[in-house]
C-alpha positions as CSV (number, residue, x, y, z in Angstrom):
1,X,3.0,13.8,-10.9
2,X,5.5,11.9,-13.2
3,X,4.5,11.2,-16.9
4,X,3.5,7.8,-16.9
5,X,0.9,9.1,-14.1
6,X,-0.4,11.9,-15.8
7,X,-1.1,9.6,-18.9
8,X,-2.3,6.4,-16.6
9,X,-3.7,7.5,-13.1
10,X,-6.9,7.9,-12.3
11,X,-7.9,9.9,-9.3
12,X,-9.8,8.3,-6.7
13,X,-12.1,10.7,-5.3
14,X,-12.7,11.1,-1.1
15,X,-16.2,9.8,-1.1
16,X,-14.7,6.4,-2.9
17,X,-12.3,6.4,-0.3
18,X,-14.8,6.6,2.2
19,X,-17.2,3.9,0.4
20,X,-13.8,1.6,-0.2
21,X,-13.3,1.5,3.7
22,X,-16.7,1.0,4.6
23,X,-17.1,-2.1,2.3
24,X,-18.5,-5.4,3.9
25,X,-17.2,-7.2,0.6
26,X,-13.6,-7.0,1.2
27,X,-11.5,-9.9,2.7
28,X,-8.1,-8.6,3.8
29,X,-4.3,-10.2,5.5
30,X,-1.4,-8.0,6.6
31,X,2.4,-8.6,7.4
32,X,4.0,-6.3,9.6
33,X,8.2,-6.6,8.7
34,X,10.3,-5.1,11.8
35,X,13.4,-6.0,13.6
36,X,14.9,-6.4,17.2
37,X,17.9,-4.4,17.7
38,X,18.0,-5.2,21.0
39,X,18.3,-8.8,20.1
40,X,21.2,-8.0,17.7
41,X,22.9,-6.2,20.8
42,X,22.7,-8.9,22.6
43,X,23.8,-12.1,20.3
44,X,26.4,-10.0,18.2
45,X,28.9,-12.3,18.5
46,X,26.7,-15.4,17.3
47,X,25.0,-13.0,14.6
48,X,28.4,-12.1,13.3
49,X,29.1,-15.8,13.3
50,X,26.3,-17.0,11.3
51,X,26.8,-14.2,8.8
52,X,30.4,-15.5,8.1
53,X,29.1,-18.8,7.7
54,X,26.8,-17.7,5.1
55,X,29.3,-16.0,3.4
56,X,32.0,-19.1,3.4
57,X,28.9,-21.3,2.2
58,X,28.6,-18.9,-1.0
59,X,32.2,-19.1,-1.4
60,X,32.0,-22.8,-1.2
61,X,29.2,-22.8,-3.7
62,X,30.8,-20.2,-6.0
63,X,33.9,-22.9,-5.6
64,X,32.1,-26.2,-6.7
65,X,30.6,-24.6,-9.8
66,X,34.4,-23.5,-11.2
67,X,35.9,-26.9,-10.5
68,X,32.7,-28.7,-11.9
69,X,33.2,-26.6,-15.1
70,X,37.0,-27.0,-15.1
71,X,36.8,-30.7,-14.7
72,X,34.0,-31.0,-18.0
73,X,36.7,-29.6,-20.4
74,X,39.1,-32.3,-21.5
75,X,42.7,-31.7,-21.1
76,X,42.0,-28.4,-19.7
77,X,44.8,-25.9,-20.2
78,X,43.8,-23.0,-17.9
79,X,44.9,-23.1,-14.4
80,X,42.6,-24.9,-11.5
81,X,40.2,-22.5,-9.8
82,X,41.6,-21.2,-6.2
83,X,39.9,-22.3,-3.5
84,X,38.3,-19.9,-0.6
85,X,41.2,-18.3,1.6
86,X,39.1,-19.9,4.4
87,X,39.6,-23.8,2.7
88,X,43.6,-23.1,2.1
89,X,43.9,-22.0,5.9
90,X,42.3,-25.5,7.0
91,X,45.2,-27.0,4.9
92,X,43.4,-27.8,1.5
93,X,44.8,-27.3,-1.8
94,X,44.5,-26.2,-4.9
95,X,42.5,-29.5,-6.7
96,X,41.2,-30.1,-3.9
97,X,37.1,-31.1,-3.6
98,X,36.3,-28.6,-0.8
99,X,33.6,-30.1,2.0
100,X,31.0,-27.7,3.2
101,X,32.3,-25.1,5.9
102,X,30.1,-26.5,8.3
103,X,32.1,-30.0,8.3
104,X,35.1,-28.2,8.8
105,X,34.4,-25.4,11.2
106,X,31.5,-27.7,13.3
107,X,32.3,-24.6,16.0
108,X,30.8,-22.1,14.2
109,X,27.4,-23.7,13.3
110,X,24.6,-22.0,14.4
111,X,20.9,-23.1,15.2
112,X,19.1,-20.0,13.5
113,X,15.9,-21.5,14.3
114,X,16.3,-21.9,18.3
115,X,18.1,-18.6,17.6
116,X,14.6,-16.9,16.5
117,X,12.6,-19.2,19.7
118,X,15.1,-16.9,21.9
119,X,14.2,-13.7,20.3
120,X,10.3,-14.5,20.7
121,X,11.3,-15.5,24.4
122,X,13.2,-12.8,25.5
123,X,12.3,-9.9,23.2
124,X,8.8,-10.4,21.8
125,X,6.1,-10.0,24.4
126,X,2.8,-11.9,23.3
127,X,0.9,-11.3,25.7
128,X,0.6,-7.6,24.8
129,X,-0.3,-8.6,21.2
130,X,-3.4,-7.0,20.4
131,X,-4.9,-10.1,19.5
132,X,-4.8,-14.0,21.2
133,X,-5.4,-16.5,18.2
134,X,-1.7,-17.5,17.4
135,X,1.1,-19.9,15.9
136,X,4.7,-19.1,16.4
137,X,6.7,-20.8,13.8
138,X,10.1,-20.9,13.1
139,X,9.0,-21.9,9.2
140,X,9.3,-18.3,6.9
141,X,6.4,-19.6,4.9
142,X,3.9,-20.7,7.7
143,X,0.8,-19.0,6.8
144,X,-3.1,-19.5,8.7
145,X,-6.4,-18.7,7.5
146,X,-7.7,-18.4,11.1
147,X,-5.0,-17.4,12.9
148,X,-1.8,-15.1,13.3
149,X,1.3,-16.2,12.6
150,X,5.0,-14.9,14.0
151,X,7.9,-16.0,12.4
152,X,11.3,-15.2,11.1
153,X,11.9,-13.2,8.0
154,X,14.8,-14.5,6.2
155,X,15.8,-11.2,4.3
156,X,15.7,-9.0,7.4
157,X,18.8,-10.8,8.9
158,X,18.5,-13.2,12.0
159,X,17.0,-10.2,14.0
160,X,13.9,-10.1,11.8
161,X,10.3,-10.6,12.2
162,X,7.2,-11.3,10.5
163,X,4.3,-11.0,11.4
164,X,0.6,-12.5,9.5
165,X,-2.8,-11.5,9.8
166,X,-5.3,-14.4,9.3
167,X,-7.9,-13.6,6.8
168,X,-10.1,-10.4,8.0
169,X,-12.9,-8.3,7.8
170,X,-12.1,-4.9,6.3
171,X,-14.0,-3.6,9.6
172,X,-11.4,-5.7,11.6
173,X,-8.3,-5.0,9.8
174,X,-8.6,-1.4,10.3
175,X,-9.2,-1.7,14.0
176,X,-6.2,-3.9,14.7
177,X,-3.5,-2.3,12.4
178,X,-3.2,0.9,14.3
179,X,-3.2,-1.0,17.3
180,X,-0.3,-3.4,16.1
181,X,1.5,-0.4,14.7
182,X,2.0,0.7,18.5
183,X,2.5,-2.6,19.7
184,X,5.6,-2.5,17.6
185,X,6.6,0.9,18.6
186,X,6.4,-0.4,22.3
187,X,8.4,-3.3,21.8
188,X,11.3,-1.0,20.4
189,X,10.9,-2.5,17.2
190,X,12.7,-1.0,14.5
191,X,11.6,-0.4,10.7
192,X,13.4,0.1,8.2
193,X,13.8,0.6,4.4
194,X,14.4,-3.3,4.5
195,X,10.9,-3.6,5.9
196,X,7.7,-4.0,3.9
197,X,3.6,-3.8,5.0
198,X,2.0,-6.0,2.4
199,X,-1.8,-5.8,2.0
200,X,-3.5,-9.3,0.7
201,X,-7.3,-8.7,-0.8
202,X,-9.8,-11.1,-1.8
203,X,-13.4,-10.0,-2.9
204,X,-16.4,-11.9,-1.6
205,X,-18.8,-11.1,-4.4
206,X,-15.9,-12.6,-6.8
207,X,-15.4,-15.9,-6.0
208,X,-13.1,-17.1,-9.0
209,X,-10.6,-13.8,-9.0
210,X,-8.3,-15.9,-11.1
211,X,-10.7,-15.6,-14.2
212,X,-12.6,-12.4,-13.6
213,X,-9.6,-10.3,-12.9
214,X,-7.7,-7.7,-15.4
215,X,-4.8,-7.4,-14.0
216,X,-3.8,-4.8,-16.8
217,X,-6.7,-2.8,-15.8
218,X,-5.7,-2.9,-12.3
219,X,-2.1,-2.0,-12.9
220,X,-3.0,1.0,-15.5
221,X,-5.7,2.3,-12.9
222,X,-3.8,2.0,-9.6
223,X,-1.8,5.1,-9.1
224,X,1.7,4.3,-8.0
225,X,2.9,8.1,-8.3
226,X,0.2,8.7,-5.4
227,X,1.7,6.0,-3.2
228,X,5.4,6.2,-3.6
229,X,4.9,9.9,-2.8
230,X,5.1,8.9,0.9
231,X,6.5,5.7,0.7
232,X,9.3,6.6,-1.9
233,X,11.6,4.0,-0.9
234,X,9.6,1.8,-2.6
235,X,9.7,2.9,-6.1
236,X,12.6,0.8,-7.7
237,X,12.5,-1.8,-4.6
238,X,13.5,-5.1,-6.1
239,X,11.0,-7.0,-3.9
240,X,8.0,-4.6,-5.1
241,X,8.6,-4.0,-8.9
242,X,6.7,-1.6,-10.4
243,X,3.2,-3.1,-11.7
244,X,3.2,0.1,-14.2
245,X,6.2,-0.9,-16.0
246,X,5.5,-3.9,-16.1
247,X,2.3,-3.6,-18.3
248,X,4.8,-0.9,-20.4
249,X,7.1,-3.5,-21.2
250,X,3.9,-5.7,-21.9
251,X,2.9,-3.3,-25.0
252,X,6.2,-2.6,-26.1
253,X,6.6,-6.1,-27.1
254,X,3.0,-6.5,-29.1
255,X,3.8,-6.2,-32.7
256,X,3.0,-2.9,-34.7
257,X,0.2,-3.9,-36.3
258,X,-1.4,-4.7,-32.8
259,X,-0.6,-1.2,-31.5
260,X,-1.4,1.0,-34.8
261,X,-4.9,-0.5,-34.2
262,X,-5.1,-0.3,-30.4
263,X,-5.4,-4.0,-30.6
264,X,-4.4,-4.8,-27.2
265,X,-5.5,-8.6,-26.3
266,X,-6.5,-9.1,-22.6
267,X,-5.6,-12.7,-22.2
268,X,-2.4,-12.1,-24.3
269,X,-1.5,-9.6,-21.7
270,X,-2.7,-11.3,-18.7
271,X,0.0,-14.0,-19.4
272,X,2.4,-12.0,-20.0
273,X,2.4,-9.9,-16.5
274,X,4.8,-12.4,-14.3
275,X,3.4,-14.2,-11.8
276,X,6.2,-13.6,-9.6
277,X,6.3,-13.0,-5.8
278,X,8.3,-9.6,-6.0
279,X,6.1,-7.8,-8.2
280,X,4.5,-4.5,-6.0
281,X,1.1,-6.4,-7.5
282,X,1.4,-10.2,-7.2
283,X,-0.6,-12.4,-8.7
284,X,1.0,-16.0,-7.7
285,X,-2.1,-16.6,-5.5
286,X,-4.7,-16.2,-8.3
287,X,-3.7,-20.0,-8.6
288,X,-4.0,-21.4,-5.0
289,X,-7.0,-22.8,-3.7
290,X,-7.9,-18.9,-1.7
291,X,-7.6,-16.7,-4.7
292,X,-6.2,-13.3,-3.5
293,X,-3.9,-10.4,-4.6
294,X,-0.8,-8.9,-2.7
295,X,-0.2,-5.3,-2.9
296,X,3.7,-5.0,-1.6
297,X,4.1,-1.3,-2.5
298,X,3.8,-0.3,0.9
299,X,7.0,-0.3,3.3
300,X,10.6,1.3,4.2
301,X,11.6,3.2,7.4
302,X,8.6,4.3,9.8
303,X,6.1,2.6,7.9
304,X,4.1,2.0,11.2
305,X,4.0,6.2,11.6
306,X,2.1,6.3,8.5
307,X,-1.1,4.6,9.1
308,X,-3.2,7.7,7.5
309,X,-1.8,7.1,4.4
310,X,-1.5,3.4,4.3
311,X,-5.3,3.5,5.1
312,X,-6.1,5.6,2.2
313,X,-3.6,3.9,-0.1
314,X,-5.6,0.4,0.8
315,X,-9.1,1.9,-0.1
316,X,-7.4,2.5,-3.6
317,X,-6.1,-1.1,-3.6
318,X,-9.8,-1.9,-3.2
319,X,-11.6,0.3,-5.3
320,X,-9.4,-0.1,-8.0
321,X,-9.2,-4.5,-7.6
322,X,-12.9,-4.4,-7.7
323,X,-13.1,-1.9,-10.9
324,X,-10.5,-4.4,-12.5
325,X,-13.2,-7.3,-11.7
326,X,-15.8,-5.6,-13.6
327,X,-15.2,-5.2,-17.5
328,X,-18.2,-2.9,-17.9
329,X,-17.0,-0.4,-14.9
330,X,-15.0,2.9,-16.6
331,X,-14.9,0.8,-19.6
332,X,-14.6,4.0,-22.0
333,X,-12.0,5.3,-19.3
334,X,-10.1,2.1,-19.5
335,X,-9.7,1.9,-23.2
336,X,-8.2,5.5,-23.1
337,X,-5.4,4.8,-20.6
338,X,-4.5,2.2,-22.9
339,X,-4.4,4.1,-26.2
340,X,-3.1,6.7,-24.5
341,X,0.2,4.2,-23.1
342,X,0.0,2.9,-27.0
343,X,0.5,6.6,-28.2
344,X,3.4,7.3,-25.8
345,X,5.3,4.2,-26.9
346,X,4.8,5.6,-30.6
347,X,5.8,9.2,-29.6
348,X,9.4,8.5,-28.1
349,X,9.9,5.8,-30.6
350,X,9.0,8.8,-33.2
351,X,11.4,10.8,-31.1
352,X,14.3,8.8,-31.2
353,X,14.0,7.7,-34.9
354,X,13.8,11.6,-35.4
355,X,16.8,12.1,-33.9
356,X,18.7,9.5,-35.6
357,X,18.2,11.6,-39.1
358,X,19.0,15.1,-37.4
359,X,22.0,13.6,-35.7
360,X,23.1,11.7,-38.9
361,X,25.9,13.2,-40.7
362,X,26.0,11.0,-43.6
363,X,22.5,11.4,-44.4
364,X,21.5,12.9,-47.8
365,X,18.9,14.9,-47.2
366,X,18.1,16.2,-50.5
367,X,16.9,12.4,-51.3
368,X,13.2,11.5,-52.2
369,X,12.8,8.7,-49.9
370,X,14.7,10.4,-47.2
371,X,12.5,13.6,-47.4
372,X,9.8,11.5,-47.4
373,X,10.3,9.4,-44.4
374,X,11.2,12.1,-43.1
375,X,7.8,14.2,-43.7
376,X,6.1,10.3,-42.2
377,X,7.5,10.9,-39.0
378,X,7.1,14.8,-38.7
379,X,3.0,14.1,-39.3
380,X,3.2,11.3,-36.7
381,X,5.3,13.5,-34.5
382,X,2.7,17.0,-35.0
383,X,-0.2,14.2,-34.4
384,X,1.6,13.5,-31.0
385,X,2.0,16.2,-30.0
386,X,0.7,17.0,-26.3
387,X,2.7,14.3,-25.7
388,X,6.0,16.3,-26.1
389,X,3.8,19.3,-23.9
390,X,3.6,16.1,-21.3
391,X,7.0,15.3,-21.1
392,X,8.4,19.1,-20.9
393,X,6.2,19.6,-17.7
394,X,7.0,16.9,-15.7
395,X,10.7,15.6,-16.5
396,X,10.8,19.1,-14.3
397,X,9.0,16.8,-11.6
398,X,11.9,14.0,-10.3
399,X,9.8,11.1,-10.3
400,X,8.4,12.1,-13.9
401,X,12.0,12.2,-15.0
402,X,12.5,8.7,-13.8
403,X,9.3,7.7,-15.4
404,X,10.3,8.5,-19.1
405,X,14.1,7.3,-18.9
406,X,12.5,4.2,-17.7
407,X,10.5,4.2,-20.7
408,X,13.0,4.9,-23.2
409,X,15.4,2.5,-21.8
410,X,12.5,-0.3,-22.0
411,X,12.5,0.7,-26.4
412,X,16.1,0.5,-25.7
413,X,17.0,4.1,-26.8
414,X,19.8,6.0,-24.7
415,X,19.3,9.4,-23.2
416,X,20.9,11.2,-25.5
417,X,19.3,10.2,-28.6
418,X,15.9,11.3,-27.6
419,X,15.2,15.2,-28.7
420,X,11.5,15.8,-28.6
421,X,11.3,19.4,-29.2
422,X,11.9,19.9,-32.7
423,X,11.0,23.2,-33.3
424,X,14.2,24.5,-30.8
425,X,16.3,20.9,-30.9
426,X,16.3,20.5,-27.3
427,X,17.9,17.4,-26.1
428,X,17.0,15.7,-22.7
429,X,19.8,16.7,-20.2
């Protein structure tokens, strides 16, 4: 268990687990990420083909934004920008406007949308899909209420596929998602780190989830040291950033008065947690006309060979999104996490101004006021103190290493300028 988890997480016990998977309240959508190797076997040549296409169309891109700068600076002495090698082999020179790739090398356009119709023709076998009600689109952002929807997954490469679960049942989500995880073991689907299983929850008794959710409540009491211990992958995923941190970053920036009194605003910190579709708990949909979250902390090679865990990892993602909907439930519990990540933002920042005046050779340390601040910071720092007994068990642990140096680079304090035993000077190596 990392630091920020043993000050944040809270345990979910195995009879909430049980009462989380049994609930009747819970309205829930999957997307299954895979690709077709097969396919990529078989249309290498085109694949390779659109890739370089892509590639040139940057290049061209990267192009017209250096000659559209070059050309705003009157009488500009610096030399013109090169053009792509690709543009000076067609014959076009330097000053030259280049033309999109596509206009001159027609050839090597590709149709990436029939392209994906031919990998649901020849490699993706719907009538074996465990279900009947669906929409094949060649649109990445096609999504149905009532029905499933297959489609192409743009960062998975031309081979990838997506695909949606209408809205279900809990009951009915746990029945088909084992049987879809061997659907796409039989169709030689592969998974990989690339791939992501994101979870979308809505609450029936919580019809306005927009207004009665805490999403710092749900961030602080979801424990994201429990899931990326099987899914590790996961844990600095661009496309699934850490909720956790997140909220960190959310208290280091109230002002000092805020956090001496624990004065930690809800709707302050509701707007400042991004609504931002590549955070692991997305909250873009609390706007749209069906409120729901997205948990995307699930994913990465084998997913589909982990259902055991996913299932128990989703009953947290429930418990926990309807304990974040109720301001009374663990209300006591909630206000500790939150003093407790107050206290750990003081304690390193104790740490590291501690270690500015130990480290400082110029300091005269016979002077009043430098005796005395220091003597302010060794009481805040004695005050702290199980902090430090925190930090020395699990920076042992790799993922509570992680933990901290992402906290003490958030204050923006280096490695090295953090010693937090003071009794022995030991420095974090």
């Amino acid at each position: 268990m990392g630091i920020k988890n043993f000050l944040l997480s809270e345990k979910v016990s195995k009879s909430e687990i049980d009462s989380a998977l049994k609930s009747n309240n819970v309205l829930i959508g999957a997307e299954f990420e895979f690709t077709m190797p097969k396919f990529e076997e078989k249309y290498e040549e085109i694949i390779d083909r659109f890739d370089k296409m892509q590639d040139m169309e940057q290049e061209q891109l990267d192009y017209d934004e250096k000659y559209d700068q070059w050309l705003s600076i009157p009488n500009n002495p610096e030399p013109f920008p090169m053009p792509p090698q690709w543009a000076l082999d067609a014959g076009y020179e330097i000053g030259d406007e280049i033309p999109p790739p596509g206009e001159i090398f027609p050839e090597m356009k590709t149709d990436k949308y029939q392209l994906f119709r031919t990998l649901v023709k020849e490699f993706v076998n719907l009538e074996t899909l465990p279900f009947k009600n669906m929409i094949v689109s060649t649109d990445h952002n096609k999504k149905s209420a009532s029905k499933w929807v297959i489609k192409p997954d743009g960062s998975l490469g031309l081979s990838g596929v997506e695909i949606v679960s209408p809205v279900l049942p809990l009951r009915e989500f746990l029945q088909v998602t084992p049987k879809m995880f061997e659907w796409i073991n039989n169709m030689q689907g592969d998974i990989g780190d690339e791939c992501g299983f994101h979870i979308s929850i809505s609450l029936k008794n919580v019809p306005n989830l927009g207004d009665a959710l805490d999403i710092t409540k749900l961030s602080l009491f979801l424990d994201e040291g429990y899931i990326y211990n099987f899914f590790k992958m996961r844990e600095f995923n661009t496309y699934a950033r850490s909720a956790h941190d997140t909220i960190s970053r959310s208290f280091i920036s109230q002002t000092a008065p805020s956090l001496a009194e624990k004065l930690i605003d809800e709707p302050t910190m509701k707007k400042k947690y991004p609504a931002d579709h590549y955070m692991a708990i997305n909250i873009e949909h609390l706007n749209s006309a069906n409120e729901y979250i997205e948990f995307r902390y699930i994913g990465g090679a084998q997913y589909h060979r982990k259902w055991d865990k996913i299932k128990s990892i989703v009953a947290h993602y429930v418990y926990n999104l309807s304990l974040a909907c109720d301001p009374t439930f663990k209300k006591k519990e909630y206000e500790h996490k939150m003093a407790r990540l107050v206290n750990k933002i003081q304690y390193i920042t104790v740490c590291a101004e501690m270690t500015k005046m130990i480290t400082d050779k110029d300091l005269d340390r016979t002077d009043p006021q430098v005796r005395d601040e220091w003597k302010t910071l060794w009481t805040t720092w004695k005050a702290l103190y199980h902090y430090k007994e925190a930090v020395d068990r699990d920076v042992k642990t790799e993922h509570g290493r992680k933990g901290f140096l992402r906290m003490i680079h958030m204050l923006g304090i280096k490695e090295s300028d953090v010693i937090w035993d003071y009794s022995r000077n030991r420095i974090l190596t």
